[in-house]
N, C-alpha and C positions, 0 to 999 in steps of 0.2 A: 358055537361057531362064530357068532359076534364076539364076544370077549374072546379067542382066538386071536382074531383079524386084528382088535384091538390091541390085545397083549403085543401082536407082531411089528405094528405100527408105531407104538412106542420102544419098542426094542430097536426097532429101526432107524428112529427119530435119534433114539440116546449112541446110538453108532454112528450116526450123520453125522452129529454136534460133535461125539470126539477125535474123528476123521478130520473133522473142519479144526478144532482146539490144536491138534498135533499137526495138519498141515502149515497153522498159524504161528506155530512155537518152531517147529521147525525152520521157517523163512525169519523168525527174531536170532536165533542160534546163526545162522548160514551168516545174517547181515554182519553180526555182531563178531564173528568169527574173520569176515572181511575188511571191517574195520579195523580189528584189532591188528593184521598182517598188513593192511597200508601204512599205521603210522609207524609199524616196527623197520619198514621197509623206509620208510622218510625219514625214521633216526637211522637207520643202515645209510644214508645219503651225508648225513653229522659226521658220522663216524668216519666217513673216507676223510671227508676236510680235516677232520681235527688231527691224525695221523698226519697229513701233509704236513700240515701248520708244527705237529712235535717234532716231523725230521728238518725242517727249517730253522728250526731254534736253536739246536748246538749247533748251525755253522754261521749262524747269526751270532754269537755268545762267544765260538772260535775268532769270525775277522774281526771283531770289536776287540775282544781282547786283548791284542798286538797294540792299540792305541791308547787304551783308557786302563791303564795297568793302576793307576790308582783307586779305580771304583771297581775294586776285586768283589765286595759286598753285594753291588749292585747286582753284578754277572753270576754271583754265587744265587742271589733271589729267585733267578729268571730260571736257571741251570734248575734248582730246588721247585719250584713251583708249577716248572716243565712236567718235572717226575712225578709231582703231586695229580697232576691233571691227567697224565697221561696212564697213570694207575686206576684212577679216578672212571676214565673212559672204557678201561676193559671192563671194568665191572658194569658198569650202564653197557656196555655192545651186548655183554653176557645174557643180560635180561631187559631192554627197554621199558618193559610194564612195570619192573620193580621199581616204585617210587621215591626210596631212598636212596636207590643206585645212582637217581637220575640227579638229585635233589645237591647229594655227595659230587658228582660231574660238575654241577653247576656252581656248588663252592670254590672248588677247584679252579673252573673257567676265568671266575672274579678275580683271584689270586694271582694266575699267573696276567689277566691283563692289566693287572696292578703293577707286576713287575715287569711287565714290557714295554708299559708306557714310559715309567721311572728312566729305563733303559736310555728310550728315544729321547727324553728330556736331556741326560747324561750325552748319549751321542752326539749333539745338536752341538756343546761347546768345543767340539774337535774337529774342526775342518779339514782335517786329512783324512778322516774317516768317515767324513762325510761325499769327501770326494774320493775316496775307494771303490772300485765298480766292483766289486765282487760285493760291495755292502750292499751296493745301489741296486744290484740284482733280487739280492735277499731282500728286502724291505720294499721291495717293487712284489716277487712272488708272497710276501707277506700279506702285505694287504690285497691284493688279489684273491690268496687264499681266506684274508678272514671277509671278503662279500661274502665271497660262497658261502664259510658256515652261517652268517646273516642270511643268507636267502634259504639256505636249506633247514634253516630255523623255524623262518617262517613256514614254508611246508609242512614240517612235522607237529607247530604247534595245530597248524590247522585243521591237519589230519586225527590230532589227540582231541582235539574241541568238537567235531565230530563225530568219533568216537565217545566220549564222555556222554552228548549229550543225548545220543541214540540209547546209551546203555541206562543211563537216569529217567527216560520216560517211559511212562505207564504204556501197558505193561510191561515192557523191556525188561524193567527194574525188579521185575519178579525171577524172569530167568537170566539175567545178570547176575542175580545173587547167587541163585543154584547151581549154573557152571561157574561160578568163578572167574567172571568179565570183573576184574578189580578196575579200578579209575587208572587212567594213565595219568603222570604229570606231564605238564606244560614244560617247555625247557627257558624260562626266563634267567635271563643274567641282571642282576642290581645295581651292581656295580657303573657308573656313569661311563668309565672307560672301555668299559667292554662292549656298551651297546652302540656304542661306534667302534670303526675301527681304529685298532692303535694308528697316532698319528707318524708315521712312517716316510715320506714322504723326506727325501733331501735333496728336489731341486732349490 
């Protein structure tokens, strides 16, 4: 009858504990599942800007044109490095978590704010094109649009750093592995020009 009682107590005990183990992996899975959909959700916020920023470029690259017919190179850069980046951004919308997509995005970013600064340098010696308001609109929504991606940047890395570090500590880091919570990248741009915005501006 004792060893009964006892046998039951211990069966009990070992059904408590993994009641309590699955209630606890359960709420690591849930967190980690939330996090993973907020930072996908804050690069879904990248993704609108960056789309803005690529339909403003061919009519940036169209009214310049008309004036700087000898820096066809220039305009050929921006045109080229547009299409780079904007290739570049489908594949990171496709997957945010996949870190090469993101990685690919972010080379891309550098390039073309490589050749849009070029651009601005180039436009600055043409004072008729500077004074064009169709220019001064564009380059006005320009930089307007690249705060945003700068602000919406910061959001997503913040939500990725968050993420990362929920999934890297103990024990997270156990069932991080097993579902397949991979690391998210950070979205850092290197390029000095790109982490400001192009300088745009022709008052």
């Amino acid at each position: 009858m004792a060893l009964g009682l006892m046998a039951l107590i211990v069966v009990g005990g070992l059904l408590l504990v993994i009641v309590i183990v699955a209630v606890f992996g359960i709420g690591i899975y849930n967190n980690l599942v939330t996090l993973r959909n907020r930072y996908k959700n804050a690069y879904a916020q990248i993704d609108v800007q960056l789309k803005r920023r690529y339909d403003l470029i061919p009519n940036l690259v169209e009214t310049a044109k008309g004036y700087i017919k000898h820096e066809r190179e220039t305009l050929e850069a921006v045109t080229q490095a547009r299409n780079i980046a904007y290739t570049a951004s489908k594949a990171a919308a496709a997957n945010p978590g996949d870190a090469s997509a993101v990685q690919g995005l972010m080379a891309a970013e550098s390039g073309l704010g490589g050749a849009l600064s070029r651009l601005m340098v180039v436009s600055e010696q043409y004072p008729d094109l500077k004074a064009n308001q169709n220019m001064m609109q564009l380059t006005e929504e320009l930089t307007s649009t690249e705060n945003k991606i700068s602000f919406a940047r910061q959001a997503y890395n913040d939500s990725v750093m968050t993420y990362n570090t929920t999934r890297e500590v103990f024990p997270n880091n156990l069932l991080a592995g097993t579902f397949q919570f991979t690391p998210a990248e950070l979205f850092i741009v290197d390029k000095a020009e790109q982490k400001d915005a192009p300088k745009v501006s022709f008052s």
